[in-house]
N, C-alpha and C positions, 0 to 999 in steps of 0.2 A: 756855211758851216765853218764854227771856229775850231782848229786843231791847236791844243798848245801839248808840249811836252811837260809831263812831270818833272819832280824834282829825281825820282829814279829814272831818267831817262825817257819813257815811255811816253808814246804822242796818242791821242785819242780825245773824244767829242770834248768839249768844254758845258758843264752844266751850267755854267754859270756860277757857280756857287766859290769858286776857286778864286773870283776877280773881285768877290765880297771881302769887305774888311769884315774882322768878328763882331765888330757892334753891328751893322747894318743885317748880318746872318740873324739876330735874335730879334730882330723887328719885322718877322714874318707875320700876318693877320692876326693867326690864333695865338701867338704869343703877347704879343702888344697890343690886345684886346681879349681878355679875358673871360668876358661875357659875351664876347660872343662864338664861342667856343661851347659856352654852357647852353647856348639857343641853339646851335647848332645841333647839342645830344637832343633837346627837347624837341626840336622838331618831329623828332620818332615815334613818338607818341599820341601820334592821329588815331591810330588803331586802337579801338577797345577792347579788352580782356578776351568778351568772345569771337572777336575776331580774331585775336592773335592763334586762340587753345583751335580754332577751325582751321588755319594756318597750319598749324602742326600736326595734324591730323591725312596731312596729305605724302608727310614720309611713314606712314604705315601702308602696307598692303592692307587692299580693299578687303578681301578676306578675314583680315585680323581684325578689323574694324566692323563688320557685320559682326563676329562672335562678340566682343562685346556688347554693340547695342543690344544683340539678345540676351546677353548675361544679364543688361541694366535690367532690362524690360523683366525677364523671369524674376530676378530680386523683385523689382517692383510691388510684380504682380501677385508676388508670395508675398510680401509685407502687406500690402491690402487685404489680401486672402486671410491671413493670421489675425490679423488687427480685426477684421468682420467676424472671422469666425469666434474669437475672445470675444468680442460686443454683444454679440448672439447667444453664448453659453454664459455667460455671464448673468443676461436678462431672464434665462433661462432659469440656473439654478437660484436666482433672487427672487422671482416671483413662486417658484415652488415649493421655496423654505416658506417662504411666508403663506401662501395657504395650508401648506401642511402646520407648519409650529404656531399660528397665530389661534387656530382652535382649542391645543391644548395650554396657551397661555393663559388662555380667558378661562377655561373650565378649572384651572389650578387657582387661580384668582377666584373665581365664583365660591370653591370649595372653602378657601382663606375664610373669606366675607360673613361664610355660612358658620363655620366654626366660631367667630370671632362671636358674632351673634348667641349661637348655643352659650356660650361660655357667657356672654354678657346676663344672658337672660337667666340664666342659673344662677351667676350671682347675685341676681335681684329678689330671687325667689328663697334663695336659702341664707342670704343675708353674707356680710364680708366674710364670717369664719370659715364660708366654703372653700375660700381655694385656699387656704393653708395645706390640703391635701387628705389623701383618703386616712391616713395612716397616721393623723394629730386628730385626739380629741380635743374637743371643747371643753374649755377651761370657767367652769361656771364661776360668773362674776358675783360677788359679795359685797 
């Protein structure tokens, strides 16, 4: 064991560091090698995301840690639940508008077809002056 005295007096271990000139003190590894100081951080990095988030997981109380998984699992199982049940009412009110309104779509359509017809057939029979209307006489031609 090396004892040397400070420059205050005081004697104790010698780190070594004291018998360094200052250039040789900044030619430590990580200084006078720079990259590998960088390989050194990346080394850390073996561990995958969810191994890291499982990791952390272990400064919580066990307790704390069961209420959430139940918290996820009840969300969960309410978003499936909502999402099926919208699926379901959905199909629901789409197929019953349509056999209720597709009936009287078609019998409003039929009634059109039928009118259109009357109307046709009138004016074939009373010739074009008819649909001028009830309330225009015919203007006899000369």
């Amino acid at each position: 064991m090396v004892t040397t005295s400070s420059p205050s007096g005081d004697s104790g271990i010698d780190s070594g560091m004291e018998s360094m000139t200052q250039s040789s003190r900044d030619l430590t590894p990580e200084k006078s090698n720079p990259k590998l100081a960088i390989e050194d951080e990346d080394d850390d990095d073996d561990e995958s995301l969810v191994e890291r988030l499982y990791g952390l997981t272990e400064m919580f109380p066990e307790s704390l840690r069961n209420g959430a998984y139940k918290t996820t699992k009840a969300f969960q199982s309410g978003v499936v639940g909502l999402y099926s049940f919208a699926r379901t009412s959905s199909w629901i009110i789409a197929t019953s508008a349509t056999v209720a309104l597709l009936p009287i779509v078609f019998e409003t359509q039929r009634f059109e077809v039928q009118e259109m017809q009357r109307n046709q057939q009138k004016q074939i029979l009373l010739g074009t002056g008819s649909s001028l209307g009830p309330g225009m006489a015919m203007m006899p031609s000369r």
